[in-house]
Each structure stands twice: as structure tokens, then as C-alpha cells.
N, C-alpha and C positions, 0 to 999 in steps of 0.2 A: 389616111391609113388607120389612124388610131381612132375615130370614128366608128369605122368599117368594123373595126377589132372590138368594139365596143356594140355597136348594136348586136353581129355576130353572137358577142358574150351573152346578152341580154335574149338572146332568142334561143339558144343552147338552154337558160337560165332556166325561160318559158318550158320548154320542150323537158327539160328533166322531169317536171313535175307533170309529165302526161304520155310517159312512159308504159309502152303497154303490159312491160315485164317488170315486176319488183327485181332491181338490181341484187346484189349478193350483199351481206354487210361491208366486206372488202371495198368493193366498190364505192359503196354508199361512203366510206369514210375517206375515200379518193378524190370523188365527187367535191365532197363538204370541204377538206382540206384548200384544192384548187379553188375554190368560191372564195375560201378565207384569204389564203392566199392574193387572191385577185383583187377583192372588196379590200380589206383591212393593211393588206402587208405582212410582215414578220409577227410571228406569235408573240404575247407578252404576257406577262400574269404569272403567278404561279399556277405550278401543273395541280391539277384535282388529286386530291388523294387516293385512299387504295379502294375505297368502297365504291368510289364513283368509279365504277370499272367504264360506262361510258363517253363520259365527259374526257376522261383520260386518256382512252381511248382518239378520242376527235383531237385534242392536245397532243399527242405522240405524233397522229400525223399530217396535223398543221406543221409542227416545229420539223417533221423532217425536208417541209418546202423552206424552211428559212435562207433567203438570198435568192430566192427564186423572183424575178421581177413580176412585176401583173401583169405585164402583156402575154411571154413565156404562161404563166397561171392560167391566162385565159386561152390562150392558144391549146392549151392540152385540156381546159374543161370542153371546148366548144370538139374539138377530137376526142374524144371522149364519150361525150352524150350522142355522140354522130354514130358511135360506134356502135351505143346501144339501142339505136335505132329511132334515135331523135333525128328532128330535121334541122 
């Protein structure tokens, strides 16, 4: 199963990046967070300061997946990218 759940992630991964529509910023910072989420785990670091409005931005919402397992992570990136019309 976790395999499955793992190539699955891994082809979701592929298919983001060959997307025929630029996702919305929202999106995209949905996207990234789940990845982190999935890849790395719980956020750590300090948050970027006020200038890096983007950085902080991907920070606010990595940290709001905190406690969110990878499988759960990967399960809603790979729904997700399905949705927007990845395979």
C-alpha cells in the first residue's frame, strides 16, 4: 500500500509540473505546502521575516499542515493535482 501511495505521489509530483493551466497562487502554495508536508514532515525554522512576503507566505502554509502525516499529505497532493487536471 504505501508503495502504491508512493509511486501515486511521485506521478502526481511529475504531472504538476506539466500542467496545461498555471494554477492560481493559492493553489500553488497548497501544492508546495502538501509536498513539504509529504517530503520533509512538520515545519521547522524560523518563519521569514516581513519583507520576504513569499517565503513567509510557503511558511504560514506548510505550518498550518503541522501533524498532518505524509501519507494523508500525499493523499490530498495526488487529489489535488487530479483535480487540476494531472493524471
Amino acid at each position: 500500500m504505501a508503495n502504491d501511495l508512493q509511486s501515486k505521489f511521485e506521478a502526481a509530483v511529475a504531472a504538476s509540473k506539466t500542467l496545461k493551466q498555471r494554477p492560481d497562487n493559492e493553489t500553488l502554495l497548497k501544492l508546495y505546502s502538501l509536498y513539504k508536508q509529504a517530503t520533509d514532515g512538520d515545519v521547522s525554522g524560523k518563519r521569514p521575516g516581513m519583507l520576504d512576503m513569499v517565503g513567509r507566505a510557503k511558511y504560514d502554509a506548510w505550518t498550518a499542515l503541522q501533524g498532518t502525516s505524509a501519507d494523508a499529505a500525499m493523499k490530498e497532493y495526488v487529489a489535488l493535482v487530479k483535480k487540476l487536471g494531472g493524471k
